[in-house]
N, C-alpha and C positions, 0 to 999 in steps of 0.2 A: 144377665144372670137368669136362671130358671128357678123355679119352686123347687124342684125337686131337691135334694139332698148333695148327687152326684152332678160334675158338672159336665157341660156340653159335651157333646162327641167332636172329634175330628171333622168328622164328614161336615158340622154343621158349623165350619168356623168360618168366623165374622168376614165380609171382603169391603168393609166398613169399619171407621172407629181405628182407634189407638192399640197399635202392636207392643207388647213388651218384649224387645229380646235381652237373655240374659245367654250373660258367657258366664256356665257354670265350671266355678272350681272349689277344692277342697279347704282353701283358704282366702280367696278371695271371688267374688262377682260381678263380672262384668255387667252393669246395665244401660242399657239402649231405650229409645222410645220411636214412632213410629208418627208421620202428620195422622191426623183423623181420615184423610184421604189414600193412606197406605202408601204415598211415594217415597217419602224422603223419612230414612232414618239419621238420628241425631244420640251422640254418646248424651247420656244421664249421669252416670255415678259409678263409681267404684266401691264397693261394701265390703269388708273386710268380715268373715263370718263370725259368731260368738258362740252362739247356742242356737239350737231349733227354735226354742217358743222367740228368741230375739231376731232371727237370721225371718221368720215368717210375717212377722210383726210389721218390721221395715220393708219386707216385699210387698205384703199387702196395705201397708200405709202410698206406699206409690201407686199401687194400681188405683188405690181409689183415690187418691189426688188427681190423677191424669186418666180416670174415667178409662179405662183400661180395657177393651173387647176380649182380649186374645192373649195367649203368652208363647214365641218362640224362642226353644231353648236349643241353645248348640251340641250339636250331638259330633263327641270327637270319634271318629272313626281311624283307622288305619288306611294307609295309603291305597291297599286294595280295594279298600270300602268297607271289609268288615271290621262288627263290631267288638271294642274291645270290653277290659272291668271299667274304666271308664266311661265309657257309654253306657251301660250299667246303670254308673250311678248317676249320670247325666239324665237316663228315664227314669230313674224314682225320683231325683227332684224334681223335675218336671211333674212326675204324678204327684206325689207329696205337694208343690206347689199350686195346682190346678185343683185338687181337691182343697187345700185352704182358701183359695179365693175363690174360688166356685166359675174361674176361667176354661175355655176351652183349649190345648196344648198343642202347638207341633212342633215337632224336632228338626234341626235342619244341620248339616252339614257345616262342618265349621274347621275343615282342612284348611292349612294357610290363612287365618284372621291371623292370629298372632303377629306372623311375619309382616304378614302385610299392616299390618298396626303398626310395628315397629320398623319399615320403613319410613309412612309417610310421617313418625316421629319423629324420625333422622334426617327427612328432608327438612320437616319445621325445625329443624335447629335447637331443639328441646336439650338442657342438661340431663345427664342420665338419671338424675333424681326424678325429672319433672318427665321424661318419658314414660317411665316406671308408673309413675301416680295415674297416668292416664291410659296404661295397655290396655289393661282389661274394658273397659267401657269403650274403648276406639275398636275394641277386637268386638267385642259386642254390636256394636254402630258396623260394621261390617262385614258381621254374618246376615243382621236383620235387613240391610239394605241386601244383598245379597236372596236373601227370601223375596222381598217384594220387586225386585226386579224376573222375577223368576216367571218364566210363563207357566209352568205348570205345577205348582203351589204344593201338591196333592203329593208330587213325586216319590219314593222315598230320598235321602240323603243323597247327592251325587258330589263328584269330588267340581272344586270353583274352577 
């Protein structure tokens, strides 16, 4: 975290410490976490949203449980790449998030998690109840791994 007010920029984000990715939606969040060493990302939680000052509370109770560097948040684009109202409001929670916890933010590319979530749910043999409960955090776990396997970190959004 810095003194100042605002937090980090882009340019100065961490390539150390614990990533948060979140798969933002309108009712529910997907959350991810990230090793200290930025290889291996792992599902966290599924949040169900309520209110702002509650939906902020609980993001910034885990970043500082798990000592948190960074936050990448999924940015849904269209198949061409451009962005839509969703992505939108995929970067104000992200800014609205980064300015509460004084995190620095990137966006990344998050065509196909879903699906790909919800195959390797269908491979684990999950009931549709117990795949459901887990999409959004598995879709998250595989945008964030998806970033940090990434050789060029910095890029904008590309399609997976």
């Amino acid at each position: 975290m810095t003194a100042s007010s605002d937090p980090p920029t882009a340019d100065t984000f961490p390539v150390e410490g614990r990533l948060l990715g979140i798969d933002f939606g309108t009712k529910r969040i997907g959350v991810a976490i990230s090793t200290p060493e930025q290889t291996i990302a792992s599902p966290l939680e599924n949040y169900s949203r309520r209110t702002k000052p509650l939906d902020g509370e609980f993001l910034s109770k885990i970043a500082n449980e798990y000592r948190v560097v960074g936050l990448v948040v999924g940015l849904p684009v269209h198949m061409s790449g451009d962005e839509s109202e969703k992505s939108r409001q995929a970067r104000n929670f992200g800014k609205w998030l980064s300015h509460l916890t004084k995190l620095p933010v990137r966006y990344w590319d998050e065509r196909h998690t879903s699906l790909i979530a919800e195959l390797y749910l269908h491979e684990a043999d999950l009931s549709n109840k117990k795949r459901k409960a887990r999409m959004d955090m598995v879709a998250a776990q595989i945008m964030l791994q998806n970033y940090l396997d990434s050789d060029d970190r910095t890029a904008a959004p590309q399609s997976l």
